[in-house]
C-alpha positions in Angstrom: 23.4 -12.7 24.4 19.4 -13.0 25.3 18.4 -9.7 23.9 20.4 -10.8 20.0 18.7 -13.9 20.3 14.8 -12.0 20.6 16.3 -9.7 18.0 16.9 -12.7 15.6 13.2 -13.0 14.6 12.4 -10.0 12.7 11.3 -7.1 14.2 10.6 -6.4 18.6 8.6 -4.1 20.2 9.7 -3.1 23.7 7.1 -1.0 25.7 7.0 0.9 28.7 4.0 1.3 30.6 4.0 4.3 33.1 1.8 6.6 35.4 1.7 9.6 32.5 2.6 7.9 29.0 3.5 4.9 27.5 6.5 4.8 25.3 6.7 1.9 22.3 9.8 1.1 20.4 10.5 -0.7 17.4 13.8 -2.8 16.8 15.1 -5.2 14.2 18.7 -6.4 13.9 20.9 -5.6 11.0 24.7 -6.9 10.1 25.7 -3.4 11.8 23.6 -3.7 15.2 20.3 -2.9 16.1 18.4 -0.2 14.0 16.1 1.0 15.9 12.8 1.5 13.1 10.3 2.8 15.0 9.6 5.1 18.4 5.4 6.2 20.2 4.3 7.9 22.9 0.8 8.3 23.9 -0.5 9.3 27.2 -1.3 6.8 30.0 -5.2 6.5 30.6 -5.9 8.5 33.9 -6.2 6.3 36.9 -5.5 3.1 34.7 -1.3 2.9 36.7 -1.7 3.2 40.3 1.4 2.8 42.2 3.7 1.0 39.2 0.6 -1.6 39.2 -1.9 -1.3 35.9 -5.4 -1.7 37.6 -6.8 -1.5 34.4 -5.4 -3.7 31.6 -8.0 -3.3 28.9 -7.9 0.6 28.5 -4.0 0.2 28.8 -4.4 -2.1 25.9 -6.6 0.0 23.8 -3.7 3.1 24.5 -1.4 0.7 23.0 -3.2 -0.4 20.5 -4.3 3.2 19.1 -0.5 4.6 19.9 1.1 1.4 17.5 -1.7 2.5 14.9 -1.4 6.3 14.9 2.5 6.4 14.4 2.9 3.3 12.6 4.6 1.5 15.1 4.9 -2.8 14.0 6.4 -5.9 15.3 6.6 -9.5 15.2 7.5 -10.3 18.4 7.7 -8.4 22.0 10.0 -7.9 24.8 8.4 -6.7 28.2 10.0 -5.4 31.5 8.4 -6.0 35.1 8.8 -3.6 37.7 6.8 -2.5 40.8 6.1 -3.4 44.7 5.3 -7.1 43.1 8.7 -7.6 41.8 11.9 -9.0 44.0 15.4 -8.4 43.0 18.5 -10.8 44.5 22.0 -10.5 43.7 23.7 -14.1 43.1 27.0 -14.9 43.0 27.7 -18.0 40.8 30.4 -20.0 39.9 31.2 -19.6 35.9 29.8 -22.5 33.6 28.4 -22.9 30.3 25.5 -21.6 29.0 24.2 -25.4 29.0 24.7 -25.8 32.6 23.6 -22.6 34.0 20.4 -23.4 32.3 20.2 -26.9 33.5 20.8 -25.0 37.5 18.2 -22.2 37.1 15.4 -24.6 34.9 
């Protein structure tokens, strides 16, 4: 699985970006699963998300930045989600194969 495999490094930080906060979670793996070790929220900067689009990247960093700090929030690595007018989502049937081939047919 993709998501054990960015897990296998130490600890990932998985952040959402929306119109009125941004939630941060922290994540390592463990012999039992996936312990989640540590969870933010902090308020979006007004007028920074427009439409699911961030028109303004360097005071949506800063919110980041000062949310990870104030609660504590670390990681080694990070996983990000895209979403928004910009993205395109297809359905594709495929045939099964290995994990070697189906990365030989999508690279």
């Amino acid at each position: 699985m993709v998501f054990s495999r960015l897990l296998a490094r130490e600890s990932t930080l998985g952040v959402d970006v929306g119109s009125n906060s941004i939630k941060v979670v922290s994540a390592e793996p463990t012999k039992h699963g996936i312990k989640i070790d540590g969870v933010a929220m902090c308020p979006t900067p007004s007028d920074s998300v427009k439409e699911g689009v961030i028109v303004q990247i360097p005071e949506v960093a800063s919110a980041i930045q000062f949310c990870m700090r104030s609660t504590g929030v670390k990681a080694t690595s990070a996983v990000a989600a895209i979403a928004g007018p910009g993205v395109i989502v297809r359905h594709v049937s495929m045939p099964r194969m290995t994990e070697q081939v189906l990365r030989k047919s999508i690279g």
